[in-house]
C-alpha positions in Angstrom: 165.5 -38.9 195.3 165.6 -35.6 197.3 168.4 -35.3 199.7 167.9 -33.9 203.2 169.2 -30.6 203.8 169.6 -29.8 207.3 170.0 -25.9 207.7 171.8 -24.5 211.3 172.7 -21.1 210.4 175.6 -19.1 213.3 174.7 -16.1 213.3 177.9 -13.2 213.6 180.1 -15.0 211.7 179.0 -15.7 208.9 179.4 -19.6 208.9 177.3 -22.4 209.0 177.9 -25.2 211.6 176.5 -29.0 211.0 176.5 -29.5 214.8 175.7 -27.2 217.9 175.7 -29.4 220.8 175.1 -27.7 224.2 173.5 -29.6 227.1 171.0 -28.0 229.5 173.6 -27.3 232.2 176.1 -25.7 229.6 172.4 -23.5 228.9 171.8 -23.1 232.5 175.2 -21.8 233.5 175.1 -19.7 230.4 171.7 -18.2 231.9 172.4 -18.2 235.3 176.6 -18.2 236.3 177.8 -16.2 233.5 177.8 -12.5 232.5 175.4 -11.0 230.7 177.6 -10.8 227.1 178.1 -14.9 227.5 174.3 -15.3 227.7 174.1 -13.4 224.2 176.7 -15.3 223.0 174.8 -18.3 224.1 171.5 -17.3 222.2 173.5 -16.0 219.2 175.0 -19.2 219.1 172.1 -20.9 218.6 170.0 -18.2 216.9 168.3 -19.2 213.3 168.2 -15.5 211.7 170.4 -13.0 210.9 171.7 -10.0 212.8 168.8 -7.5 213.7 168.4 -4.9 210.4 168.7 -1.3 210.1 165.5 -0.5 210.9 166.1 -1.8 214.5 163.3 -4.9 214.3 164.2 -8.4 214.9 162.9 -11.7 213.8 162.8 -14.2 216.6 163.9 -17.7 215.4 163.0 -21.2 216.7 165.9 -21.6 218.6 165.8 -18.3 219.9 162.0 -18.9 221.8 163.8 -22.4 222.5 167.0 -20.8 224.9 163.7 -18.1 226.4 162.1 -21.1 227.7 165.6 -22.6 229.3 166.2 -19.0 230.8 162.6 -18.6 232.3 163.2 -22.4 233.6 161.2 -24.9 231.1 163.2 -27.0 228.3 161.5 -27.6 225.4 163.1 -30.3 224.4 165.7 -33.4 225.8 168.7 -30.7 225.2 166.9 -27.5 226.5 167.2 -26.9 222.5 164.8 -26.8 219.6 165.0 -29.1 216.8 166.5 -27.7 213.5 163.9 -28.0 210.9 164.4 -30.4 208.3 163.7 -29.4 204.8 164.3 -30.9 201.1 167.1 -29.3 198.8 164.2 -27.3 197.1 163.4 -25.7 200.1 160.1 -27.6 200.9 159.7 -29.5 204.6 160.6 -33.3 204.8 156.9 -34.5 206.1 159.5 -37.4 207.9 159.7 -35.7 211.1 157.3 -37.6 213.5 160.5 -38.8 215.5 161.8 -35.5 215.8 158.6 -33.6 217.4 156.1 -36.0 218.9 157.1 -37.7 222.2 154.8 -40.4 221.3 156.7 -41.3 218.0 159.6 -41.1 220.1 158.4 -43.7 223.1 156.5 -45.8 220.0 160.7 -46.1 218.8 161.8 -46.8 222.6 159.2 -49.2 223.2 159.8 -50.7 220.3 163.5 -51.6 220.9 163.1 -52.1 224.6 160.5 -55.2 224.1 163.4 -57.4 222.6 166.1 -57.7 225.9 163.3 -60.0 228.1 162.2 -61.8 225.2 166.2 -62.4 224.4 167.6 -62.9 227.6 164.4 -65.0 228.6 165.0 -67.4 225.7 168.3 -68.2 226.2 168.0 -68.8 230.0 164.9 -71.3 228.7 167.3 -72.5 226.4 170.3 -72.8 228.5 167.4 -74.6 231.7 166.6 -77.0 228.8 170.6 -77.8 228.2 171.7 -78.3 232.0 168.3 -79.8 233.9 169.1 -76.3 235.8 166.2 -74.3 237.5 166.2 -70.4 236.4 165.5 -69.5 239.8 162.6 -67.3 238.1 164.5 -65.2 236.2 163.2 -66.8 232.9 159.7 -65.9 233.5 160.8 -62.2 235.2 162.0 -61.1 231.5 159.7 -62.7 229.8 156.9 -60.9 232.2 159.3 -57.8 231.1 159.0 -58.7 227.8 155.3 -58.5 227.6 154.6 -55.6 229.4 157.1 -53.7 227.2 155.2 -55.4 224.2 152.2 -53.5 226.0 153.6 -50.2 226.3 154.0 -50.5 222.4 150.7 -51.5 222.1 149.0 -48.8 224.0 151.7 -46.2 222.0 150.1 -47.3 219.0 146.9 -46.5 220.0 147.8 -43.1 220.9 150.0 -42.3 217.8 148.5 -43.9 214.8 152.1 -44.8 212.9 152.4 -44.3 209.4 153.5 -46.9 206.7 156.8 -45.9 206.8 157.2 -45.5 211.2 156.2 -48.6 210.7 158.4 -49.6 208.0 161.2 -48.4 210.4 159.8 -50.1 213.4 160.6 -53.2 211.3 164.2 -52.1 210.5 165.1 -51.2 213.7 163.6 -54.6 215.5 165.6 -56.6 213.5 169.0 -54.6 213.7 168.4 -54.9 217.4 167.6 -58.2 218.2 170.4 -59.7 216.1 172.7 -57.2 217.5 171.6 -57.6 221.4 171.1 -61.4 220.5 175.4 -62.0 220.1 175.6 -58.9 223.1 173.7 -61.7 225.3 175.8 -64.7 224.1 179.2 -62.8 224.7 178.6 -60.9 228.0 175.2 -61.2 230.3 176.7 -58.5 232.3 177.1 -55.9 229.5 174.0 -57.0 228.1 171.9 -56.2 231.1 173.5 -53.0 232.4 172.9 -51.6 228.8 169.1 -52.4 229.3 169.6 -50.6 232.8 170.7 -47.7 231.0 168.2 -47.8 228.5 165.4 -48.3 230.8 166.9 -44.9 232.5 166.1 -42.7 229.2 162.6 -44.3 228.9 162.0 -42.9 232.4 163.5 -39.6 231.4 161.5 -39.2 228.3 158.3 -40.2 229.5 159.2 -37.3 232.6 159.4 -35.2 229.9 156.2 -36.2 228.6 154.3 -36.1 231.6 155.6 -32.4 231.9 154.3 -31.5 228.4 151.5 -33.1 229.5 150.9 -30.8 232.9 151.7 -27.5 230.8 149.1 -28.3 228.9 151.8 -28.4 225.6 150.0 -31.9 225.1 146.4 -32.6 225.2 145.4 -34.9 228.1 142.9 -36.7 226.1 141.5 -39.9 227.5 143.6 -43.0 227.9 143.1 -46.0 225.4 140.6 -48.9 225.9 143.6 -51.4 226.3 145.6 -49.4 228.8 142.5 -49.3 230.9 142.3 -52.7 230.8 145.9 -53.9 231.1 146.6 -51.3 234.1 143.0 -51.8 235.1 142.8 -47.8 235.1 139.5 -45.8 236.1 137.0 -45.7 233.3 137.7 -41.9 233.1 141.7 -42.4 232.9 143.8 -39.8 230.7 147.1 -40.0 229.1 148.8 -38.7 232.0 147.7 -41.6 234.2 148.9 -43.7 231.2 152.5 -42.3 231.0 152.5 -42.0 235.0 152.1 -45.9 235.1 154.0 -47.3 231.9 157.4 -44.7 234.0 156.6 -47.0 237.0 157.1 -49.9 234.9 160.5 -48.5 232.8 161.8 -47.4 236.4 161.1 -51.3 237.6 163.1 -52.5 234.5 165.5 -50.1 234.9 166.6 -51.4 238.5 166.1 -55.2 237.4 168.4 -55.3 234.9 171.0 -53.2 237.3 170.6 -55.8 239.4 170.9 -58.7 237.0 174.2 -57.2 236.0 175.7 -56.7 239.2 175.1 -60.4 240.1 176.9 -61.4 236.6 179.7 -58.7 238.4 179.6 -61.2 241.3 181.1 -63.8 239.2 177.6 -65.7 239.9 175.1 -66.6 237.8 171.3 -64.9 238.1 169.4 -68.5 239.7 171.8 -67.9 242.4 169.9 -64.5 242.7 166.0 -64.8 243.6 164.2 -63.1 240.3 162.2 -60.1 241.4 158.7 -60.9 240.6 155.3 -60.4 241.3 154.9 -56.7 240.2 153.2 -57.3 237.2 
């Protein structure tokens, strides 16, 4: 088997680097708060391509257009970086790189993982109900409710992406690492469990921002939204994928703050029936 070779080239000192982590502010104040020769720094940092030749001509690499688009104000992508391309050891692209590019691969892998906490927490308040003769207080049918319409979101992602055998193959994988994993998270600590959910919920809404911004710059197509999405959201006839993504944020931000909540009462020393469960909005 092939391995992966992932190439970041420094440009000026002739060394390679296997990480170049910068976040959009260190960008920004690169850009904005610092002198000019910082700002060069900055983009030969992160350049591709060698030093500009004899000759006086330059060839712009992808990281290069990447750290333009942060100085002129856009990010292309969650870092204000470009990805580094990915190729083979013979020099030929590794076609595995949905996750890396397309925003809907990347929500398909969100949505994917963020469907098991309400299932999971759901069945073991059923579970523990069952045990004690205890009411939930609702909070069994809230994350199963959350539950579903994460399933949902996966659902109408599907419909827009059209996995492969092996996304799928790695939807699979990653399920199952998940639930078992969140599974014992629930058993040893509600309270963790939920605020991780919180904060999980948090970069769904940040990457479907992103999306929607793609979306408005016309970087994505606004082609028209899915049959089921219509019919779950009960959208207009004529609905696009922005509507789409503008409705399934609404629903990560409403997770976001439930499960906040859920682990501030487990904070409280309480337990979540002594909390009313936030229902009715879906």
């Amino acid at each position: 088997m092939n391995r992966l070779v992932v190439k970041r080239v420094v440009t000026g000192g002739g060394f390679s680097s296997s990480s170049a982590a910068a976040t959009p502010f260190d960008v920004f104040g690169a850009a904005k708060g610092q002198s000019l020769g910082l700002s060069v720094g900055w983009r030969r940092l992160m350049s591709s391509v060698a030093e500009p030749s004899a000759s006086g001509t330059e060839k712009k690499g992808s990281h290069d257009v990447a750290l333009e688009k942060v100085e002129k104000g856009g990010i292309s992508s969650y870092w204000g970086i470009a990805r580094p391309k990915i190729t083979r050891e013979d020099g030929t692209e590794w076609v595995w790189n949905c996750f890396m590019r397309r925003y809907g691969c990347r929500a398909m892998m969100l949505e994917t993982v963020a469907a098991v906490p309400g299932m999971v927490g759901g069945m073991l308040l059923h579970l523990r109900s069952l045990r004690k003769f205890q009411q939930s207080g609702g909070w069994i049918k809230a994350l199963l409710e959350e539950a579903e319409n994460e399933r949902m979101h996966l659902m109408t992602m599907v419909e827009l992406v059209q996995p492969k055998w092996y996304e799928r193959f790695l939807v699979l994988t990653v399920q199952g690492v998940f639930f078992n994993a969140f599974f014992v998270l629930y058993l040893m600590s509600p309270k963790l469990a939920h605020r991780v959910v919180g904060y999980l919920e948090e970069e769904a809404v940040h990457s479907y921002t992103e999306y929607l911004k793609d979306i408005e710059s016309g970087a994505i197509k606004n082609v028209p939204a899915p049959a089921i999405a219509i019919d779950y959201w009960r959208l207009p006839k004529d609905a696009t994928l922005k509507d789409v993504i503008i409705v399934i944020r609404a629903d990560e931000a409403h997770h976001r703050d439930v499960n906040h909540f859920a682990s501030d009462v487990h904070f409280q020393g309480k337990e979540l029936r002594e909390a009313p469960a936030p229902l009715g909005y879906h």
